[in-house]
N, C-alpha and C positions, 0 to 999 in steps of 0.2 A: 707339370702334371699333364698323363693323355686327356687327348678328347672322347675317349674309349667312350664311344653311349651300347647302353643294351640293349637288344631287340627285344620290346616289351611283348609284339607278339607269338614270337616264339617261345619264351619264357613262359607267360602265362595262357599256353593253350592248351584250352578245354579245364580250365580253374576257373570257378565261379568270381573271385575276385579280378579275376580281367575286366569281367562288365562295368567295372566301377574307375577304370583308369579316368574317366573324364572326369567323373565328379571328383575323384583326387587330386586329379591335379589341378582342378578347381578350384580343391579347399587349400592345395597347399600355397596356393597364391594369398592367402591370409596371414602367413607365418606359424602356424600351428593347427594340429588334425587330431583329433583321436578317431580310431579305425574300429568299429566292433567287426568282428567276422570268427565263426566258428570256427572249432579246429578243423583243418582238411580244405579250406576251402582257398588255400593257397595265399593267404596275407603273407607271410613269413617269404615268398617266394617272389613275388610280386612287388609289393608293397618298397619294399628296399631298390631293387634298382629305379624301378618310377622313380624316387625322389633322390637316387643318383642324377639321375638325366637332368632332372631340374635345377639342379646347385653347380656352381663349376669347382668346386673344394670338394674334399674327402665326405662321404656319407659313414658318421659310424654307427652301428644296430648292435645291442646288446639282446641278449640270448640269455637267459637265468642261469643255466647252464653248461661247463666247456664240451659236453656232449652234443649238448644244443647247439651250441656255435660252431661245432666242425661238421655237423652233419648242414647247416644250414646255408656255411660258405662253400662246402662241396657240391651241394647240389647247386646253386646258384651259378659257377663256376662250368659245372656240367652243363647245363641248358644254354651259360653264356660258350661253350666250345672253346673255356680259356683254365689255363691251367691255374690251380690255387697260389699264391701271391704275386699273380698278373693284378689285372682288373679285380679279382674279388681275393679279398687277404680275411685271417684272423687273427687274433690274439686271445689267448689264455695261459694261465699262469703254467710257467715251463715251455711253453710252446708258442710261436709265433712265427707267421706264413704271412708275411706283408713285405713290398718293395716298391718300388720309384711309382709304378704305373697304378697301384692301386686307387681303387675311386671308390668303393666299399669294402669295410674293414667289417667285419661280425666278431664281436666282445663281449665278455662276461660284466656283469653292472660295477663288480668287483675293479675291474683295469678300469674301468671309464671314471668312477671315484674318483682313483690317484691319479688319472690323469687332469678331473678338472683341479686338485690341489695344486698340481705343479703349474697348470695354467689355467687359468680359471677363465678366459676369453676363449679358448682351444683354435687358438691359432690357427690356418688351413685347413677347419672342418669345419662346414656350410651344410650340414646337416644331422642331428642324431634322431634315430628310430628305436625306442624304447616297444621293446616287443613283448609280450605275453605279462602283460604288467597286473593284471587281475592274480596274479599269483601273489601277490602283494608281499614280495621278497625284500628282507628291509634296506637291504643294497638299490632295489627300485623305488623302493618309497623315497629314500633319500637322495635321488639321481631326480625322481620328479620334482623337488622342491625345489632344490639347488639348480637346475634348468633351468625352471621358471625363473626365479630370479638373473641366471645369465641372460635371457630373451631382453630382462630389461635393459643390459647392456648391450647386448648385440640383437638390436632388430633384425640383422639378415641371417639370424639363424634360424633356421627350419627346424622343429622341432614334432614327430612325432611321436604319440602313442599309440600303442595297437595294444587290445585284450579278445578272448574269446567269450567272457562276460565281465561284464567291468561295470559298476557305477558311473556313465558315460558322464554326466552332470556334474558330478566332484571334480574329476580328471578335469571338463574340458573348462571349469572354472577356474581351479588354477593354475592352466595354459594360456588359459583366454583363448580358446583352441573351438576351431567348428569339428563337427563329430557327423563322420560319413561311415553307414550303418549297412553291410555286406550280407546279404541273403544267402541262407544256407540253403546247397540242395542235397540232401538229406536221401541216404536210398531207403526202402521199408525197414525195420529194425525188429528183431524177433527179441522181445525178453522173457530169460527163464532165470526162476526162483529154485536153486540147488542146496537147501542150507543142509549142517552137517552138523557133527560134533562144535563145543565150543570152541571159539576161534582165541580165545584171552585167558591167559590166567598171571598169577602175579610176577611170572619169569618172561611173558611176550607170549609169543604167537604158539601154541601148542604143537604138540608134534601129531596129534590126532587130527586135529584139521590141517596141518600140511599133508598129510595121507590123505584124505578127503580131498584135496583140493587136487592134488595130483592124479586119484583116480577119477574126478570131475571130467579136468582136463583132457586127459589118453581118450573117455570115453568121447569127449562131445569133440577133438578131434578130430577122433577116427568114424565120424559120423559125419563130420560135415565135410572132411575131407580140403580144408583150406589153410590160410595161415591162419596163425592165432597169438594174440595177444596177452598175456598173463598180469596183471597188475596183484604184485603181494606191498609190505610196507617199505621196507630194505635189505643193504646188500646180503646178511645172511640170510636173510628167509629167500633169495633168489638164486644162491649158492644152491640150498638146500635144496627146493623145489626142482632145481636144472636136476640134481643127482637123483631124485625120486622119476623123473618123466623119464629120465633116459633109459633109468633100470624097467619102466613100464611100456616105453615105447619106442622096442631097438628098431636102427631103419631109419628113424628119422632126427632129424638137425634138430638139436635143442640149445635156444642158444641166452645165456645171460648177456641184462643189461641194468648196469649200474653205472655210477662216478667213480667206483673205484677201481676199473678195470684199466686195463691198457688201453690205449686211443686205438690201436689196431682192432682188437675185439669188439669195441663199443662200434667201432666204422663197422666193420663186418656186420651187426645186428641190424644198424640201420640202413645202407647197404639195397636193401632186397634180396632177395631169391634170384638165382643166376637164371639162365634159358636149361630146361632140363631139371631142373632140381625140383624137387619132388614139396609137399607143404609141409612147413615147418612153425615151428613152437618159436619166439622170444617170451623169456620170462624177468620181468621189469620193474624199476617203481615206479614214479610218480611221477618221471622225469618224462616218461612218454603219454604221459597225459593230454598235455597242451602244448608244451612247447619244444614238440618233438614229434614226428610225424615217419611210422615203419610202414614202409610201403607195403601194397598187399593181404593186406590186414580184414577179415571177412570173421572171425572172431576173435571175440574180448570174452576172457573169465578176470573173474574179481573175485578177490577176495575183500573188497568193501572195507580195506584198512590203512590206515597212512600213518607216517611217520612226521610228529610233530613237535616242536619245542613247546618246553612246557618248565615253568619257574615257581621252584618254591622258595618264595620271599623269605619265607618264617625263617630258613632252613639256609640262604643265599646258595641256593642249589640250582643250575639249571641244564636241561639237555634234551635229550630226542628222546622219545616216548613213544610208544606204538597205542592209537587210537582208532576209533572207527573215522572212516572217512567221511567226507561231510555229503549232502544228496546231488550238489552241486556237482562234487569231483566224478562219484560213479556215472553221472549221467552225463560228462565228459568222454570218461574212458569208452563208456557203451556206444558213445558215435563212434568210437574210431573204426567200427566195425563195417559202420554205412556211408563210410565216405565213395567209395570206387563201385558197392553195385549193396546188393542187400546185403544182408550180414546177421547175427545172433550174438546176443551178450551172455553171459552164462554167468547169475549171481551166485555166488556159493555163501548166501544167507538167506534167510528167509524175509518175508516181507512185513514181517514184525520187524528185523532190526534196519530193517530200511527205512520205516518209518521212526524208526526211534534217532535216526541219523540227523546232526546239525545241518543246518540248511547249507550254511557253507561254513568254511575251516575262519580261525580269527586271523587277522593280519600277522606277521610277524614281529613287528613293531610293538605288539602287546602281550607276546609272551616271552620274549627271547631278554639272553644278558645283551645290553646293551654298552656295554666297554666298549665295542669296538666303532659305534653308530658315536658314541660318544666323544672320542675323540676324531675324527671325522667332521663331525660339526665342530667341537672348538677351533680346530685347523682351520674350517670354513670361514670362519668369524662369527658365527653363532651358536655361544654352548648351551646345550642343555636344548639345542630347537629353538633358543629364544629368537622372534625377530624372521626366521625361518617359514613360509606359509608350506607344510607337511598336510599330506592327504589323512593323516590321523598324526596326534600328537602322541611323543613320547608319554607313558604312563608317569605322573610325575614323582615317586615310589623310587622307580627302576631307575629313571635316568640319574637322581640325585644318589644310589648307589655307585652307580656308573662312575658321574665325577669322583665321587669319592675312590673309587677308586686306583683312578686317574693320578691325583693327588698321591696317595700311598705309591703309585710306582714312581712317583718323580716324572710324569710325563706331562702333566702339566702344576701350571703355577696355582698360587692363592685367588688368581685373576682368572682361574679355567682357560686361560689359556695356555696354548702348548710351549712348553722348555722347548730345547735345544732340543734333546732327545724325543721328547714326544714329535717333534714337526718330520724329523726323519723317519721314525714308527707311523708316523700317521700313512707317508708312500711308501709303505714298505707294502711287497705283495703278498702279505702271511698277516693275520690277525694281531692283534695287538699286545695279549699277552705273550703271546709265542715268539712276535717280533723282539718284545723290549729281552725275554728271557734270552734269546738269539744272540744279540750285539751283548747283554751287559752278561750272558754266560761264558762269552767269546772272551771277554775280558777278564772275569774273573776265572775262567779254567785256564788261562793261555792258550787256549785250542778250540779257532773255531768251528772246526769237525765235530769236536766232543761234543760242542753244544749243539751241535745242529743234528749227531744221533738222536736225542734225547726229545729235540723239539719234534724231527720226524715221527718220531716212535709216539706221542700221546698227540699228535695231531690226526693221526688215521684212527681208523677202529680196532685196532692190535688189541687180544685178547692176553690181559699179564695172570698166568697161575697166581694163585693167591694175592693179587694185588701189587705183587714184585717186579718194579719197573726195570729194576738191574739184572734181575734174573730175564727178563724180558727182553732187554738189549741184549745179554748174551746170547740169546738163540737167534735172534735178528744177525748177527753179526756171524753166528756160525751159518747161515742159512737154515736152521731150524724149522724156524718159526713162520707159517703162514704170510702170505704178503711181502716176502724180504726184500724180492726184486723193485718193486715198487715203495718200498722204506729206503732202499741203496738210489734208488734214481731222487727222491725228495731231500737226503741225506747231503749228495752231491749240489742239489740246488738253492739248498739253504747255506750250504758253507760257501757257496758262490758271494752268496746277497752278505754273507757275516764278514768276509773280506780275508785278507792273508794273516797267517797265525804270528799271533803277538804276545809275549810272554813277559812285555813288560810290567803290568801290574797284575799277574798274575796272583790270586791268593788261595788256590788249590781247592779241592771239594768234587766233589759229583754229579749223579742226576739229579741228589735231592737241592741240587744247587742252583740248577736249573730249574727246577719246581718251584723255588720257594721265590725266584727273581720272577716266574711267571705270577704264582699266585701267593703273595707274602701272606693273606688273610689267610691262607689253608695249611700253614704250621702249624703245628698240632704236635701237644706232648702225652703221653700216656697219664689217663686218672692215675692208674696203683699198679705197684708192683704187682706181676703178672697178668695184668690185666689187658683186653683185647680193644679195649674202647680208647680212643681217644679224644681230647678236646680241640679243638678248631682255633685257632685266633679268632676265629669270628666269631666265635661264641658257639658253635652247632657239634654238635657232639656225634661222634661216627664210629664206628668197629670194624676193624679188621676181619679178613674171610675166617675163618676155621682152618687150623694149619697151616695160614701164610709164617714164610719164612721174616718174615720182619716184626712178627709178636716178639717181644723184651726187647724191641728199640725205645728205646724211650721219647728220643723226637722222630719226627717223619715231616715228610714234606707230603701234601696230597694234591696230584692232579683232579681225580675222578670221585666224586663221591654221589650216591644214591638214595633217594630215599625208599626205606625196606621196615618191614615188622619182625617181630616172633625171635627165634633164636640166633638170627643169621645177623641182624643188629644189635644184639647184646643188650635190648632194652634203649639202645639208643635213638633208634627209629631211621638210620643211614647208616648204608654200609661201602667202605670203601674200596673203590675199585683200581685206582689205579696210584701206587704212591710211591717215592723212595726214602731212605734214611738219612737224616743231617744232625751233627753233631749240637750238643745245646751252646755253643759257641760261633757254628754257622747259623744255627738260627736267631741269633740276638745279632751276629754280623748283616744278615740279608734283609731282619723285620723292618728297617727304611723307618718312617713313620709310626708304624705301630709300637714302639717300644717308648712305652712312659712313664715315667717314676712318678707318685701323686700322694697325698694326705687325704687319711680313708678318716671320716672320724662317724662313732656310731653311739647313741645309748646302750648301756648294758641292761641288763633284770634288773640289776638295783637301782636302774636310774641313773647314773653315771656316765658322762659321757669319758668318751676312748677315745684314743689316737691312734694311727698306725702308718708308717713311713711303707709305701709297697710300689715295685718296680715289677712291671708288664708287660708281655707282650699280646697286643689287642688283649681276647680276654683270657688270657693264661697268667694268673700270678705268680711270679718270678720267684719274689720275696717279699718279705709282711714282717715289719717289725716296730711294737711297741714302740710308741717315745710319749713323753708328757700330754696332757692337753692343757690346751691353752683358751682363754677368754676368747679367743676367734674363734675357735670350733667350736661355741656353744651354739652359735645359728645353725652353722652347717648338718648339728646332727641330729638337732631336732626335727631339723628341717623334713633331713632323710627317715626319723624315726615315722612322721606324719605319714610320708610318701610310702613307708613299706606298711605301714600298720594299719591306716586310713585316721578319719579325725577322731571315731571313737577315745582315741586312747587322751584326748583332752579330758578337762572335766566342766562337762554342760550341763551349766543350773539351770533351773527351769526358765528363767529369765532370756536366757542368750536361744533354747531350743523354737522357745516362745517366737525370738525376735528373728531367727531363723524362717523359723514357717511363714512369718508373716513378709517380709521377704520374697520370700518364693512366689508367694501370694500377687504378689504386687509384678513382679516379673513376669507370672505366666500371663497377666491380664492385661498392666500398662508395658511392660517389654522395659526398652531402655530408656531414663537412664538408671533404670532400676535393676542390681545388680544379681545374677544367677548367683545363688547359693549352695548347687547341689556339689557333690564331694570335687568331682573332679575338674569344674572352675575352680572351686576354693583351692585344692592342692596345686591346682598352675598358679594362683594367685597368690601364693603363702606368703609373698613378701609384701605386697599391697595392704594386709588385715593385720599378719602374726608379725610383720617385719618387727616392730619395736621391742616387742615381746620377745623373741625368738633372743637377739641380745641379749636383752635386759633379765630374762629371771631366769633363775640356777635351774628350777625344774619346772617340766611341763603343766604341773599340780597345778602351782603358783598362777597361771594364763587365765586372766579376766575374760574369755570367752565372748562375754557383751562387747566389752567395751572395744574389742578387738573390731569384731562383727558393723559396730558402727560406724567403722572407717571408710566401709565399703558404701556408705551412703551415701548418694550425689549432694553436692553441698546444698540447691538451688532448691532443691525438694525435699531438702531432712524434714523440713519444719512441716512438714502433712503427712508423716510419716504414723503419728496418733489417729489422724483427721481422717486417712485413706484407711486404715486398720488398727484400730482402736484395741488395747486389751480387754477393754471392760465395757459392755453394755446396760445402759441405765434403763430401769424396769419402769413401767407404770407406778408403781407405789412407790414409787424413792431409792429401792435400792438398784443394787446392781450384780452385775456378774459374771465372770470370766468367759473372754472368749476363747477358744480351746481351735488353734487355727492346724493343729500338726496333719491332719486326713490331709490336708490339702486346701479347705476353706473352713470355713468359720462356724463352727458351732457351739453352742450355747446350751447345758444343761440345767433345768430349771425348772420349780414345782410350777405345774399350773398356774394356782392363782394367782402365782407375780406376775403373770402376764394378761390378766383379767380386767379390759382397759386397753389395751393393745389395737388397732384395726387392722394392722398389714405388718407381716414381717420385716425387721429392718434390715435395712443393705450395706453394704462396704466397699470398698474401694469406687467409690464417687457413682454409688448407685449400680455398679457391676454385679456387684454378688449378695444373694443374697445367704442372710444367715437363718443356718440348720437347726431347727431348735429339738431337744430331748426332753421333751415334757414329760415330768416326773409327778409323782401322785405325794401326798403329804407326807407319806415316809419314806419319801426318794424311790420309789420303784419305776419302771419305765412303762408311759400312756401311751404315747403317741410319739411319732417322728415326722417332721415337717418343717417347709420353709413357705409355706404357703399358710399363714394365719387365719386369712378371711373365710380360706375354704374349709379348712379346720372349724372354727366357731360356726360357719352358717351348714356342716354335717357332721363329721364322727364327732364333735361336741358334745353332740344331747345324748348319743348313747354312751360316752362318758360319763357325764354326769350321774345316767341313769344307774348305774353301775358303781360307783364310789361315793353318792350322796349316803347311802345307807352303809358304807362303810369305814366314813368319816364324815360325822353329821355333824362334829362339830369346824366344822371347815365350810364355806362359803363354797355353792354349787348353782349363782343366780340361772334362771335359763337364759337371760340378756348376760352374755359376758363380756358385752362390749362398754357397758356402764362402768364409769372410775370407780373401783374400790374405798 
């Protein structure tokens, strides 16, 4: 390895993080750092070689993304006066600029993953610098945990983090990391409120505020005369906006920036302004927010929207969503305006919806499918996060989908951890579905090209007419279709990684072959003849566009589905966007797991219980057919009858209702071990109460309800089960009278004078509660309502009295009514 060191002051001259080289390298003589420093202020620039200079092994820096990382090793590269895979190299998927002499690599959090899998000590690298980590990308979240845990094995490794605002105190806890805090210098900042038309409706971003947003632009522009910065959500809405400024503002360089461009175009944008060229427009997403830095920069317009994952559990649906951006992010983008001298932000909403803006965006770890974080950790040796200390924990909901699955594709075992196959998926540099569909499509088409069109083609944002994936490869393949050149270069790189074509176990099929080894839960067969909807294996019901050429397929395999209303979802509520056709032979061949044959047993109307033999795939019934029932399925379907109907359909005497409420009684006041009665314990519990019963009698009628109910009684405390809530209350004169506990507690209705004699309301449950009394008049009508007797006798008593002595004179009206009868 060279001893190549970098001249830290020429690097960071006139960057406000230069001032801090001492206390850096101060802190980094501790073994870990977290760095706050605003965007612009030169961390990204700085920060990386300093803690070359201090390691004598490799420094690797992750960058969130490969845009990030090439603009970050070129400029570093430039100031070091050394060409890119000298001293400063990167890596990003497809692309890689690293050789013998490098001492800083700059990578996407993505390669740094696979690489701590394949070695989890990383060998020859003496330092990582986790950069712009407040972005909280779950490829970082999962790179800071797994870190930390490497530090304990290797103390000489240096570990930083840097964010532009970060929870410094979470990070540096666990790092166990000191936190050196970088002073912004800030030029004056003008902000204007330009709002317009609305920015949202239920298709994305409007095409009336992208007019507004364009004429914003050209004006405040050509007014301020400098470069400018544009922040919309994603690559179309930056497509579009380029083509709206250009037609508005001929003369001048308009220039896109997104992930999905050529690495020449993205260079060119970040780049600068040559000597002579006149101010120019980029227009961006999100990616130039923080962790990405366009030189020149003297105006920001925003449009105050970002592009978010977002997961409908209900629906197992999840993807990119266009939302308002959080107060955090704009007021990000609006410095990048005042980094090099003053500058103007130009909000193109008003300051109603800037106020109505989340403070900041949620982690990504809590909305995103987590498949791919999922097997990841199991690889790691901790699935599911367990054991793992993560800067937020997987949602425990998502993850346990996740494994699952995991499980269904055969990538990992009963034990969550990874097979054969999944340990290979797990380093692969393509996502987990796309990887496993890659190798096991490769095998099953004989042709790892075939599958690797296919994986290209639903891994980018390619738009398929009516949903048709196959009609969509064919325009990709004729050059058609938008994006092809950049579908043929991914095309090429995946059939690299799927290996040479192999036609031995070849068992033929297409894209929907490839869909269904990606997503086996998202086979789906058509409800009904002609029908546009179809059912999911997973249960979620989806429709087809209007006019897609694949209505009267009867199966499909589905990539892409959405969730949508009104007519465009067919009443299903998701509409499907991207899918191909598989034969109902390929789909029982590729459902893995999902496909299970079962005994359905149910009551009928008449009470009868049913049988039925039926084979599956997840939840699409195959076939259903009749056969006997049997003395074992008399549990099973009462069981199920309970669980669809609720307990109503028992028959509750007064007796078991009775013994119910009192029950309850007891629970809401002494807790445990006195047992919850309300529906949905008892339905988890059906086997604890109804067990014996549920065998033993032919029909639900027959169910002793009581006796059932007093199973659930703790042994040690049955016998105070009278003494704590008694049915019956004994009067002053002898008798008595029922306690009536269903309200919730105890009341007692009862003529007056039985309780004439009385001093104080009696109580229940060991003096807890007292009882409610309905003090009735001689012919049962209703006096008074109270649980408080004494107060009752020593005031509205006499004007009782005064009131029904004359109306039943022959009934006892003492004015002492505390004297025994």
């Amino acid at each position: 390895m060279s001893a190549h060191r970098f001249d830290l002051a020429r690097i960071g001259e006139g960057l406000p993080v230069a001032g801090a080289v001492p206390e850096l390298t101060d802190a980094a003589a501790e073994g870990a750092v977290v760095v706050l420093a605003p965007p612009g202020t030169g961390k990204t620039t700085v920060v990386p070689p300093l803690v070359a200079n201090l390691v004598a092994g490799r420094t690797l820096v992750t960058q969130p993304r490969r845009v990030a990382v090439r603009a970050a090793a070129r400029r570093v590269a430039s100031l070091d006066g050394s060409e890119l895979g000298g001293p400063v190299g990167f890596t990003v998927r497809g692309q890689r600029a690293v050789g013998r002499e490098t001492r800083l690599e700059m990578l996407t959090p993505g390669v740094l993953l696979r690489r701590l899998l394949a070695d989890a000590t990383l060998d020859g690298v003496d330092a990582v610098v986790l950069d712009e980590i407040h972005e909280r990308s779950l490829d970082s979240d999962l790179l800071l945990g797994m870190l930390a845990e490497v530090r304990q094995l290797r103390e000489d490794l240096l570990v930083v983090a840097m964010s532009a605002t970060l929870d410094a105190d979470a990070v540096a806890g666990l790092l166990q990391a000191r936190t050196v805090a970088v002073p912004s210098v800030l030029h004056p900042l003008e902000v204007e409120h330009r709002p317009g038309p609305a920015r949202l409706d239920a298709r994305g971003v409007t095409r009336g505020f992208l007019d507004h947003l364009a004429d914003v632009t050209a004006e405040a522009h050509a007014r301020h005369g400098a470069d400018a910065l544009v922040f919309v959500p994603g690559a179309r809405e930056v497509d579009e906006l380029v083509r709206r400024l250009r037609a508005r503002t001929p003369g001048t360089e308009v220039l896109p920036l997104h992930g999905r461009l050529p690495a020449a175009q993205q260079d060119r944008a970040t780049a600068g302004r040559g000597p002579g060229d006149g101010p120019r427009i980029v227009v961006t997403t999100a990616l130039a927010e923080s962790s990405l830095t366009v030189p020149g920069v003297r105006l920001v317009v925003d449009a105050g929207l970002s592009r978010e994952v977002r997961r409908d559990r209900g629906r197992d649906m999840a993807g990119l969503v266009t939302v308002s951006a959080s107060r955090e992010s704009i007021v990000q983008r609006a410095g990048r305006a005042a980094r090099q001298g003053p500058g103007t932000a130009v909000r193109a909403f008003s300051p109603t919806d800037e106020a109505r803006m989340p403070a900041r965006s949620l982690p990504e770890i809590a909305t995103a499918d987590l498949t791919d974080a999922a097997l990841l950790l199991s690889a790691w040796g901790t699935p599911g996060g367990r054991g793992l200390a993560l800067w937020d924990a997987p949602p425990p909901e998502a993850i346990a989908q996740a494994m699952t699955a995991l499980r269904e594709m055969a990538l990992t075992g009963d034990d969550d951890r990874p097979t054969a196959l999944g340990r290979r998926v797990a380093t692969m540099p393509v996502g987990v579905r796309e990887a496993r569909a890659l190798l096991e499509g490769a095998r099953e088409l004989g042709d790892p090209r075939a599958a690797a069109e296919v994986v290209a083609a639903v891994s980018d944002d390619h738009r398929a007419e009516g949903a048709d994936l196959e009609g969509l490869l064919r325009d990709l393949r004729s050059g058609r279709a938008p994006g092809t050149q950049r579908w043929r270069r991914e095309t090429d790189r995946l059939t690299r990684i799927a290996g040479e074509r192999s036609t031995a176990d070849a068992a033929g099929g297409g894209a929907g072959t490839v869909l269904a080894l990606a997503r086996p839960e998202r086979l789906a067969r058509r409800v009904a003849e002609g029908s546009r909807s179809y059912l999911l294996a997973s249960g979620t019901r989806a429709a087809l566009p209007e006019g897609s050429t694949l209505i009267g397929r009867p199966w499909i395999a589905v990539w892409e589905v959405q969730r949508a209303e009104g007519r465009a979802a067919d009443g299903t509520g998701a509409v499907i966007r991207l899918a191909a056709p598989v034969t109902a032979e390929e789909a029982e061949h590729l459902a893995g797991g999902l496909l299970q044959r079962r005994r359905s047993v149910r009551i009928d109307a008449q009470g009868r219980v049913v049988a039925r033999e039926e084979s599956s795939l997840g939840a699409i019934v195959l076939a259903s057919t009749p056969v006997p029932a049997t003395a074992a399925d008399r549990a099973p379907a009462i069981a199920a009858k309970l669980r669809e109907d609720g307990l109503d359909v028992l028959t509750w005497s007064d007796a078991a209702r009775s013994l119910r409420a009192r029950l309850a009684l007891l629970h809401r006041e002494l807790g445990d071990p006195w047992p919850a009665v309300d529906e949905a314990t008892l339905l988890a519990r059906l086997d604890d109460w109804l067990g014996p019963d549920l065998a033993a009698r032919p029909r639900l009628e027959a169910v002793d309800v009581t006796t059932a109910l007093r199973r659930l009684l703790p042994w040690a405390e049955a016998a105070r089960l009278d003494a704590l809530v008694p049915e019956r209350l004994a009067l002053p004169g002898g008798r008595s009278a029922r306690i009536d506990y269903a309200d919730g507690r105890p009341v007692v209705a009862v003529k007056l004078q039985d309780l004439m004699g009385a001093q104080v309301a009696p109580r229940v449950v060991d003096g807890r509660v007292p009882v409610l009394f309905h003090l009735l008049s001689p012919a049962r009508r209703p006096l008074a309502v109270t649980d408080d007797l004494a107060s009752f006798w020593a005031g509205p008593y006499q004007q009782v009295r005064k009131e029904m002595r004359g109306r039943y004179p022959k009934h006892a009206w003492p004015e002492d009514p505390h004297a025994p009868r």
